[in-house]
N, CA, C and O atoms as a GROMACS GRO file, in nm:
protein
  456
    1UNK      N    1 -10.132  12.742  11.628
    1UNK     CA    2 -10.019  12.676  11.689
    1UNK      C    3  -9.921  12.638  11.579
    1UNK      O    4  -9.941  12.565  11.482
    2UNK      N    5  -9.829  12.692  11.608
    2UNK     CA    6  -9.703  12.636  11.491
    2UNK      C    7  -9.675  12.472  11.501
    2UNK      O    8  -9.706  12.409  11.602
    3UNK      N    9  -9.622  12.418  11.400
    3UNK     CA   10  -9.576  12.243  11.386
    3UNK      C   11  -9.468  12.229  11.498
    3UNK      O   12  -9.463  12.135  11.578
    4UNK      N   13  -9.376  12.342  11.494
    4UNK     CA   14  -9.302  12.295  11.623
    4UNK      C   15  -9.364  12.281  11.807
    4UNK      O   16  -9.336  12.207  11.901
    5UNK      N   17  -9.435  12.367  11.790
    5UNK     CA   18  -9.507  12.377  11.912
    5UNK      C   19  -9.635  12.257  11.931
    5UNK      O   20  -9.669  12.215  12.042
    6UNK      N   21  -9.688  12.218  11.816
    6UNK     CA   22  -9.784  12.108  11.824
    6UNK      C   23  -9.684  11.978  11.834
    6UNK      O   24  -9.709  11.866  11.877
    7UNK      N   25  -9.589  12.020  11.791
    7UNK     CA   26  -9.512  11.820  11.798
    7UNK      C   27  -9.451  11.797  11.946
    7UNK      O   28  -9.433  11.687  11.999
    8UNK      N   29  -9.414  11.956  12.016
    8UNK     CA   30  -9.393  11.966  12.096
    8UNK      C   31  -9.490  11.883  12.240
    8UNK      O   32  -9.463  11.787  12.312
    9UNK      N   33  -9.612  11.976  12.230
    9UNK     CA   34  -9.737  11.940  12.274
    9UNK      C   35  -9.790  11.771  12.236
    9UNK      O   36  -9.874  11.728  12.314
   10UNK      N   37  -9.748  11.684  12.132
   10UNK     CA   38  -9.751  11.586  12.143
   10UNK      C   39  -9.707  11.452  12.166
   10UNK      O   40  -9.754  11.339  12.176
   11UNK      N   41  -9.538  11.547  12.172
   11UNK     CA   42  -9.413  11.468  12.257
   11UNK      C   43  -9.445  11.434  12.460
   11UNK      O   44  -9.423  11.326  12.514
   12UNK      N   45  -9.492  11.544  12.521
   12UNK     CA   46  -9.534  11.583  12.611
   12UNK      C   47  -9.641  11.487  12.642
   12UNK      O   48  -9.625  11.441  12.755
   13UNK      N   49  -9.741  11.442  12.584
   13UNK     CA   50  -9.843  11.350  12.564
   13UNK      C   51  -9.807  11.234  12.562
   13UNK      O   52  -9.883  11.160  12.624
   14UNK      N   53  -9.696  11.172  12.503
   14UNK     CA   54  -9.634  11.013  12.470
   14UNK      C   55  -9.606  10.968  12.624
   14UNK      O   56  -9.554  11.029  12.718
   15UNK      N   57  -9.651  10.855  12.615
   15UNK     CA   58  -9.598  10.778  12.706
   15UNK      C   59  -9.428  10.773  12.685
   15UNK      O   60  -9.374  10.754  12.576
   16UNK      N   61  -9.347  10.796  12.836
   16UNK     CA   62  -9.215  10.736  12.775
   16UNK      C   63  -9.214  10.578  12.839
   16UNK      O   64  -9.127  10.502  12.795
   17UNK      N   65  -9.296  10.534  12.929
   17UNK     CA   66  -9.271  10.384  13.005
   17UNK      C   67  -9.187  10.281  12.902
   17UNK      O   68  -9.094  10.210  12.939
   18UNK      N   69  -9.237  10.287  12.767
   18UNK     CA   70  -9.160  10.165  12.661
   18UNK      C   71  -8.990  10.204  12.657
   18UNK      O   72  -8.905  10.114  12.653
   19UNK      N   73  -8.950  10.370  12.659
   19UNK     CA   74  -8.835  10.413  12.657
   19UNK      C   75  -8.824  10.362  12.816
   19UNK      O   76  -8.795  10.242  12.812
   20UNK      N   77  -8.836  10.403  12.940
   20UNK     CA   78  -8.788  10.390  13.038
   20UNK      C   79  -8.762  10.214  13.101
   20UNK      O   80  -8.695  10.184  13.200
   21UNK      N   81  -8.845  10.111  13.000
   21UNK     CA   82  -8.829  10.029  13.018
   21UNK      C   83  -8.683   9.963  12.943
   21UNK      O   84  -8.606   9.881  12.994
   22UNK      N   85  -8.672  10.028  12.805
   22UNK     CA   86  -8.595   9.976  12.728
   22UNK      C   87  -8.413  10.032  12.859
   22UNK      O   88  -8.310   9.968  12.883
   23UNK      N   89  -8.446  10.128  12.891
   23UNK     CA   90  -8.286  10.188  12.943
   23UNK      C   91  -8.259  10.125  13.078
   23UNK      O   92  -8.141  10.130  13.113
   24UNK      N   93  -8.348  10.064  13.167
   24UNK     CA   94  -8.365  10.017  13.283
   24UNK      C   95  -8.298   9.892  13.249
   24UNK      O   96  -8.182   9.861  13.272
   25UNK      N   97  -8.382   9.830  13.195
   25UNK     CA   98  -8.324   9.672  13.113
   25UNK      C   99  -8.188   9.609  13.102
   25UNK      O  100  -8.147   9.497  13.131
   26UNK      N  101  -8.117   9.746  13.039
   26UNK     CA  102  -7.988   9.755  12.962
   26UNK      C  103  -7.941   9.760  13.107
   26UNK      O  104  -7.916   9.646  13.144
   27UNK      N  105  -7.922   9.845  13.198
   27UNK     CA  106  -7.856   9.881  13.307
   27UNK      C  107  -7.882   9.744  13.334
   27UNK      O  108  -7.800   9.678  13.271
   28UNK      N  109  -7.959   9.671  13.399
   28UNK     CA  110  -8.001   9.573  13.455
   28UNK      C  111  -7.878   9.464  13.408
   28UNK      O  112  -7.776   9.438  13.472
   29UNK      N  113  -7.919   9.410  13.280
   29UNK     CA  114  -7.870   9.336  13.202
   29UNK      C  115  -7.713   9.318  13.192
   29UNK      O  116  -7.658   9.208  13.180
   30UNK      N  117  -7.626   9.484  13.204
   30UNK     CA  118  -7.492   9.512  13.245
   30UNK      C  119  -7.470   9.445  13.329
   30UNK      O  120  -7.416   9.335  13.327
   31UNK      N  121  -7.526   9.525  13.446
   31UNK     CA  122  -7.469   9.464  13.637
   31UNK      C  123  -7.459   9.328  13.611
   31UNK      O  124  -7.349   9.277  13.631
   32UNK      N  125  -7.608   9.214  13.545
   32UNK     CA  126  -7.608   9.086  13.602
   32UNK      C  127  -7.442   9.009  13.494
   32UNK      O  128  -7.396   8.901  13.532
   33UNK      N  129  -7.401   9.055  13.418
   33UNK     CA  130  -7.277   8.998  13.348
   33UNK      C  131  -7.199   9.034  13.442
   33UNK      O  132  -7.122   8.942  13.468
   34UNK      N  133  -7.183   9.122  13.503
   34UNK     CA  134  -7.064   9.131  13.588
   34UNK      C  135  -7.095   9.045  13.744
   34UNK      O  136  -7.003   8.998  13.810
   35UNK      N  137  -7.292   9.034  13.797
   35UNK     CA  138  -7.256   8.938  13.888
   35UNK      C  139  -7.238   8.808  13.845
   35UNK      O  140  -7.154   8.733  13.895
   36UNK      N  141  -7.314   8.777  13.753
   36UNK     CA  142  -7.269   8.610  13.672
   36UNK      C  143  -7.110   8.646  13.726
   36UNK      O  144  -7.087   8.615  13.843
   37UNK      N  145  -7.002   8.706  13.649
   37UNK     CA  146  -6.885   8.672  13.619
   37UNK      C  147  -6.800   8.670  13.748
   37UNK      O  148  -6.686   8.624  13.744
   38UNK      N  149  -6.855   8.720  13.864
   38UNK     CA  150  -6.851   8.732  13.973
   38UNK      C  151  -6.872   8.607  13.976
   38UNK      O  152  -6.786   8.544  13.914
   39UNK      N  153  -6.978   8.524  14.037
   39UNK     CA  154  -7.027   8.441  14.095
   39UNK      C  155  -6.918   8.306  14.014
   39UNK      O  156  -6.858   8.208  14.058
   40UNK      N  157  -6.933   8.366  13.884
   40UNK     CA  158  -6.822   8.251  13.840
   40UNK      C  159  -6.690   8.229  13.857
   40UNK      O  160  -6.628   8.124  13.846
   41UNK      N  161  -6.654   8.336  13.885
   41UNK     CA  162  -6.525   8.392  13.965
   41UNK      C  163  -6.470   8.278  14.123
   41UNK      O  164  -6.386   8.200  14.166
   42UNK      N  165  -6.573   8.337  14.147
   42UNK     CA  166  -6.562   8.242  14.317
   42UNK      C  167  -6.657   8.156  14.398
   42UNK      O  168  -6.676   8.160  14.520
   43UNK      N  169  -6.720   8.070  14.298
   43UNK     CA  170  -6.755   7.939  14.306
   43UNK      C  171  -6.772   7.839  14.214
   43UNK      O  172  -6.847   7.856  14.118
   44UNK      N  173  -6.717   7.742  14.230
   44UNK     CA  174  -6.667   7.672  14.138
   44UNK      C  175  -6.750   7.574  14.026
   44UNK      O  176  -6.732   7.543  13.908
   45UNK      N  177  -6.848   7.545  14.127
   45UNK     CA  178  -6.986   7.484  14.130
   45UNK      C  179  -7.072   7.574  14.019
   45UNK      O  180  -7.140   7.507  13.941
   46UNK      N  181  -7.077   7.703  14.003
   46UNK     CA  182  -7.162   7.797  13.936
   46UNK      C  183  -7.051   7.841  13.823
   46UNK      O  184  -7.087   7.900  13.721
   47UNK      N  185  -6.969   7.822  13.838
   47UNK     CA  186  -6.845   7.846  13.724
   47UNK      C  187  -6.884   7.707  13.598
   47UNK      O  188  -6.921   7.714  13.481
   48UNK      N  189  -6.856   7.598  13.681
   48UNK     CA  190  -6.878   7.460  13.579
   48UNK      C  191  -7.026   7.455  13.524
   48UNK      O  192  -7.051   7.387  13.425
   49UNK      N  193  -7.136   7.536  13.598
   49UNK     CA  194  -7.236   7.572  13.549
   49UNK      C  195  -7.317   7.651  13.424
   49UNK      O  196  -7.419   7.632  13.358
   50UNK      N  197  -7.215   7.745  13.430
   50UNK     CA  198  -7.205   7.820  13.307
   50UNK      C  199  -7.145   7.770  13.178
   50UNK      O  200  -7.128   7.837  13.077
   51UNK      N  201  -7.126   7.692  13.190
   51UNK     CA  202  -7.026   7.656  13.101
   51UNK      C  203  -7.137   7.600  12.955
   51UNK      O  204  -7.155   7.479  12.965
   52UNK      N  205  -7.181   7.637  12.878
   52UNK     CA  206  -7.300   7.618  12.764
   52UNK      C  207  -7.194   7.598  12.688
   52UNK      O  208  -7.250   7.520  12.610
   53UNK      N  209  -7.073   7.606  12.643
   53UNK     CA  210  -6.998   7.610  12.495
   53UNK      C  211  -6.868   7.555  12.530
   53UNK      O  212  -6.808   7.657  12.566
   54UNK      N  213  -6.797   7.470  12.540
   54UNK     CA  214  -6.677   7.466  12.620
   54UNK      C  215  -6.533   7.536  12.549
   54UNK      O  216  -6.428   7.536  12.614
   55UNK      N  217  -6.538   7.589  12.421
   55UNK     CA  218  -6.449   7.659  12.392
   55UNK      C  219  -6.423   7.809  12.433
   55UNK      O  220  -6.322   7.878  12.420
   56UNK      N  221  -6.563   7.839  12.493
   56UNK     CA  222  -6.539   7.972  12.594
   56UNK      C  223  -6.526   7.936  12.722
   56UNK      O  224  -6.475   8.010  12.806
   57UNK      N  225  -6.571   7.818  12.745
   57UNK     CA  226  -6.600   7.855  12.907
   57UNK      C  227  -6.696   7.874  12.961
   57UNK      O  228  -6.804   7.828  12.926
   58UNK      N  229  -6.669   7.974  13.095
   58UNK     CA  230  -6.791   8.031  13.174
   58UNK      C  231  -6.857   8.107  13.098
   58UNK      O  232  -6.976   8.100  13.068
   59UNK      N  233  -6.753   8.207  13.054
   59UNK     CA  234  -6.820   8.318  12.939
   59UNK      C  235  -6.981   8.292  12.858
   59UNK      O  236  -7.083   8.358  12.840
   60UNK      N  237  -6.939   8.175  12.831
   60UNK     CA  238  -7.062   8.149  12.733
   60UNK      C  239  -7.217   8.152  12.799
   60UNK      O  240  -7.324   8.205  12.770
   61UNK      N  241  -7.166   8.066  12.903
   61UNK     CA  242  -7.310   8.078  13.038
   61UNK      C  243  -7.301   8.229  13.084
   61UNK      O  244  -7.396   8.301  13.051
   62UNK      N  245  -7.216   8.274  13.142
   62UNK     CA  246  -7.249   8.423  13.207
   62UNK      C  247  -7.329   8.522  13.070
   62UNK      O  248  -7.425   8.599  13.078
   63UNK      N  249  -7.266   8.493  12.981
   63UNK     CA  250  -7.378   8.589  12.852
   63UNK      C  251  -7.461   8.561  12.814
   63UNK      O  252  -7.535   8.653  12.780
   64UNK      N  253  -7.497   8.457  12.798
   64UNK     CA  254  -7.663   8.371  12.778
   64UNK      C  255  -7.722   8.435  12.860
   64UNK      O  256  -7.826   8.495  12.832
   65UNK      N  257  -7.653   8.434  13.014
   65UNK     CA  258  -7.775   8.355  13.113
   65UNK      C  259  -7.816   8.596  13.155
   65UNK      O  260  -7.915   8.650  13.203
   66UNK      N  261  -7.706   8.647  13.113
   66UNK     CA  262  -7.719   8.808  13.107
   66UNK      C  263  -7.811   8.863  13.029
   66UNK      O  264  -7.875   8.965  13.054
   67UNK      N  265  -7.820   8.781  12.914
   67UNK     CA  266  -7.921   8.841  12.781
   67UNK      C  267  -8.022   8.757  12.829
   67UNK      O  268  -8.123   8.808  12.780
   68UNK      N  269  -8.062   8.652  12.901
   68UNK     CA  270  -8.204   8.596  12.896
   68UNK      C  271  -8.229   8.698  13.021
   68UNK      O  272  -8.328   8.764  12.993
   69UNK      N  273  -8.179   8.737  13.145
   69UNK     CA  274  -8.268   8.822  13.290
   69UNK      C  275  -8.257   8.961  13.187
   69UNK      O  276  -8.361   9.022  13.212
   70UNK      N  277  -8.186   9.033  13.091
   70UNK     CA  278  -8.227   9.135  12.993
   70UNK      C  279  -8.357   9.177  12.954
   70UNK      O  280  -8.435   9.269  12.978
   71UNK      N  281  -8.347   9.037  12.857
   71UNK     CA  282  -8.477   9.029  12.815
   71UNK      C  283  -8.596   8.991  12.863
   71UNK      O  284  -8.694   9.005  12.788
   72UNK      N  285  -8.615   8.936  12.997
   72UNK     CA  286  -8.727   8.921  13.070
   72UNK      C  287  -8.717   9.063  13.108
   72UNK      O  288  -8.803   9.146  13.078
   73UNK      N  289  -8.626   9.085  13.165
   73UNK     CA  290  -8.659   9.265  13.252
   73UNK      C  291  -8.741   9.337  13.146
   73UNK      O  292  -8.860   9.358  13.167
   74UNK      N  293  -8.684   9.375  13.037
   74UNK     CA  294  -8.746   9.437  12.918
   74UNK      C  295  -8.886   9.422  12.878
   74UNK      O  296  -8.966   9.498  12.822
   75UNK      N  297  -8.894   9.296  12.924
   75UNK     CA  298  -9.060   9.258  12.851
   75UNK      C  299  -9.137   9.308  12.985
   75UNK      O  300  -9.224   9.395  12.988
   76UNK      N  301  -9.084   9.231  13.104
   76UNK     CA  302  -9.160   9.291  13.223
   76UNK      C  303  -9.174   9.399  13.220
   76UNK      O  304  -9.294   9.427  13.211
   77UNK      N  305  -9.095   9.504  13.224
   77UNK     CA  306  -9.129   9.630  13.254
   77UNK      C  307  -9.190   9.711  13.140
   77UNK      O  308  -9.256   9.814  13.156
   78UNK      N  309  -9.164   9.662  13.039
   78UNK     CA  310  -9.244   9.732  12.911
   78UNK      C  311  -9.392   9.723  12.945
   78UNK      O  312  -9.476   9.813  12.943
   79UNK      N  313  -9.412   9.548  12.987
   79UNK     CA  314  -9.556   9.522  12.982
   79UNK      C  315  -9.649   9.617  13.131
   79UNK      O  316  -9.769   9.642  13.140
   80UNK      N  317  -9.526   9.653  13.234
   80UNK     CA  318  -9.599   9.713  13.306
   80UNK      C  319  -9.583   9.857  13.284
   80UNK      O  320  -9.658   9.921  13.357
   81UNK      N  321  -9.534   9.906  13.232
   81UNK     CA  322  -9.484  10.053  13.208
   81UNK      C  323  -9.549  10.136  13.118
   81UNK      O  324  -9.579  10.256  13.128
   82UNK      N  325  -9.573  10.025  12.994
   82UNK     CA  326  -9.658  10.119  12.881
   82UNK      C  327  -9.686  10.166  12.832
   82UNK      O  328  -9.652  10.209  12.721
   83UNK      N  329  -9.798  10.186  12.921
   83UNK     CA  330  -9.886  10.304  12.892
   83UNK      C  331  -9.855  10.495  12.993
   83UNK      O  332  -9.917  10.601  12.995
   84UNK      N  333  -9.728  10.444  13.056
   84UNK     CA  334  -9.706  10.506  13.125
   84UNK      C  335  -9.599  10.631  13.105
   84UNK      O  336  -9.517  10.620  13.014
   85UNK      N  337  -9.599  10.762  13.200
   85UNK     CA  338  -9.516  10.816  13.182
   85UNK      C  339  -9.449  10.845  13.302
   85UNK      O  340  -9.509  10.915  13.384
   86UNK      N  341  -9.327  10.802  13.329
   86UNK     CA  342  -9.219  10.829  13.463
   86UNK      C  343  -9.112  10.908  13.453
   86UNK      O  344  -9.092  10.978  13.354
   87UNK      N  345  -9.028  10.901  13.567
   87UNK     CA  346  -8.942  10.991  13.600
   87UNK      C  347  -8.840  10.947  13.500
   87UNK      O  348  -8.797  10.835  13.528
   88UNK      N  349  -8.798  10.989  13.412
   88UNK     CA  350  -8.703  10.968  13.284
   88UNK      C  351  -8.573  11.003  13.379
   88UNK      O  352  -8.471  10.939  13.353
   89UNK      N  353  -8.568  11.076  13.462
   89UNK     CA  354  -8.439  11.119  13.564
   89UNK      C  355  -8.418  11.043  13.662
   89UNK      O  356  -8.302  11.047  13.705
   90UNK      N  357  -8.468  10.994  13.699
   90UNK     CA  358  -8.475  10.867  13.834
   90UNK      C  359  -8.424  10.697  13.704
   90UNK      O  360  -8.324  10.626  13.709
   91UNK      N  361  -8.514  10.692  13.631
   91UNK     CA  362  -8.463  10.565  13.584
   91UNK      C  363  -8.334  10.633  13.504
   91UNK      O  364  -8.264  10.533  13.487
   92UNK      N  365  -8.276  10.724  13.454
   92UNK     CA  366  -8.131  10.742  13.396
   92UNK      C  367  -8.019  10.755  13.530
   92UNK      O  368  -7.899  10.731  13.519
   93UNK      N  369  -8.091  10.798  13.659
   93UNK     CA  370  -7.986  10.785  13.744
   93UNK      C  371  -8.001  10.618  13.796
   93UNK      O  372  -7.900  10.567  13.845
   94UNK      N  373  -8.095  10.555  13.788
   94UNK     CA  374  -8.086  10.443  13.848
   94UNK      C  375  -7.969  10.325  13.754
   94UNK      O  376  -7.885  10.245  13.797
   95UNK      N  377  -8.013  10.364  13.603
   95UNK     CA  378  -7.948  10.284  13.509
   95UNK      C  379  -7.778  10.329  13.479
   95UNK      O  380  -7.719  10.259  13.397
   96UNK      N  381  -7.701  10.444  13.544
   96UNK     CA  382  -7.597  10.471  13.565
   96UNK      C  383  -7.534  10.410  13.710
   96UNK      O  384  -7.422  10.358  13.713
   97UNK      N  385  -7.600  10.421  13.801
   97UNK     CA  386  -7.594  10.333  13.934
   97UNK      C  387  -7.572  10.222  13.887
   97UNK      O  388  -7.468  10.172  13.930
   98UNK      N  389  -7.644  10.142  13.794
   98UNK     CA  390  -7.562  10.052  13.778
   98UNK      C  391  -7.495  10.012  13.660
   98UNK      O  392  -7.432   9.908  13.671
   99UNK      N  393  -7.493  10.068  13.552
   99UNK     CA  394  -7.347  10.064  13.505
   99UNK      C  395  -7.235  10.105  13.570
   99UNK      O  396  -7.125  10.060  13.539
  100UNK      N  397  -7.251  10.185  13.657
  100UNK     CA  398  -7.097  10.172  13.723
  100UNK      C  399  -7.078  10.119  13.830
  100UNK      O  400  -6.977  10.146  13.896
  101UNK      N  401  -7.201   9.999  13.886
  101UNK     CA  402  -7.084   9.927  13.987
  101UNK      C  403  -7.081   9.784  13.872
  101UNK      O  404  -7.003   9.690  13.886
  102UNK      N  405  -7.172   9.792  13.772
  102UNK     CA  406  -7.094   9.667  13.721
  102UNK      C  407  -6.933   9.669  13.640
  102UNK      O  408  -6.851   9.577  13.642
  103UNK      N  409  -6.919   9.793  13.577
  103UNK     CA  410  -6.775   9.836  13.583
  103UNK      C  411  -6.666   9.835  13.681
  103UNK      O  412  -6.551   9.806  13.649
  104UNK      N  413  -6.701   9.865  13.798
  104UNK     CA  414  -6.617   9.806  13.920
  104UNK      C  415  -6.627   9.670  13.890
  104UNK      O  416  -6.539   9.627  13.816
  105UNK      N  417  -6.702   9.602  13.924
  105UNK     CA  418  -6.708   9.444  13.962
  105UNK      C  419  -6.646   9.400  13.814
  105UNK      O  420  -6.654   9.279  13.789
  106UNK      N  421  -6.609   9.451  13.754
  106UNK     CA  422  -6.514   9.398  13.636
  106UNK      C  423  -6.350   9.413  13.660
  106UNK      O  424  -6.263   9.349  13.602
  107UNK      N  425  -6.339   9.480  13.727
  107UNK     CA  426  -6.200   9.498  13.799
  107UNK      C  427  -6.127   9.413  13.910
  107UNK      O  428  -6.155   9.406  14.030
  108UNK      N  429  -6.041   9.360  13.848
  108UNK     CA  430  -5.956   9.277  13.943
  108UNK      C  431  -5.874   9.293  14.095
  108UNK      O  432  -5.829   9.214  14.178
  109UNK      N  433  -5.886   9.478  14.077
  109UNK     CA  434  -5.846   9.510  14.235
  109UNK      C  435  -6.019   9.509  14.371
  109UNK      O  436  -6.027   9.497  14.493
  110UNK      N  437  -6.141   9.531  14.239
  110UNK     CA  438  -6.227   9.540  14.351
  110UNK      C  439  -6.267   9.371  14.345
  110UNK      O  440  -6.288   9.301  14.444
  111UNK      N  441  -6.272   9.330  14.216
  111UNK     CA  442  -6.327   9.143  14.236
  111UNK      C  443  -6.252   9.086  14.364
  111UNK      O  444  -6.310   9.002  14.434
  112UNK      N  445  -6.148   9.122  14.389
  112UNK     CA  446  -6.035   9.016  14.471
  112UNK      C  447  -6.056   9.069  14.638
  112UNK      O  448  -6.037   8.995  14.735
  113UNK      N  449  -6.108   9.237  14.648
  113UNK     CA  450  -6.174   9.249  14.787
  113UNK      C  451  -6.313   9.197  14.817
  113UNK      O  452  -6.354   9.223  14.930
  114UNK      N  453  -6.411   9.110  14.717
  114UNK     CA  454  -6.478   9.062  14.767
  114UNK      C  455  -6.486   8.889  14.783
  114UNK      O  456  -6.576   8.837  14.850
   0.00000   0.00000   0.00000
């Protein structure tokens, strides 16, 4: 067996679950900054909530509070994923699904129709 064909054969073998957890995460982690910024958007109550720094603002709470459900997603799904190997095509279409509606929900013509 040649080195390319054995690394091949042992790529094939790797779990990707730690990769499919790490790209899931990120998608995840996107959307919830844009619903934080949402939610801070149009209630006022969860706007003054966010507020961790007062020279930003909401900002400061909506990115905290984005990187802490991140990083739980990440650990969760790493810890269940593992050892595992999944659909690398299903979680890259799932993690584009939502980068692009949190890209919408960053937009001021779709924020203002909801």
């Amino acid at each position: 067996m040649t080195n390319s064909a054995s690394h091949s054969a042992r790529a094939q073998d790797m779990p990707n679950g730690p990769a499919a957890a790490a790209i899931l995460a990120a998608g995840i982690g996107c959307f919830m900054v844009s619903v934080f910024a949402l939610l801070g958007d149009k209630i006022a109550a969860f706007k003054s909530m966010m507020i961790f720094y007062r020279p930003t603002g909401p900002l400061s709470g909506v990115t905290t509070c984005a990187i802490v459900v991140w990083l739980v997603c990440w650990a969760v799904l790493h810890w269940r994923w593992g050892g595992r190997m999944l659909s690398i095509a299903k979680i890259n279409a799932t993690t584009l699904i939502l980068l692009g509606l949190s890209l919408l929900l960053t937009f001021p013509p779709v924020v203002d129709l909801l």
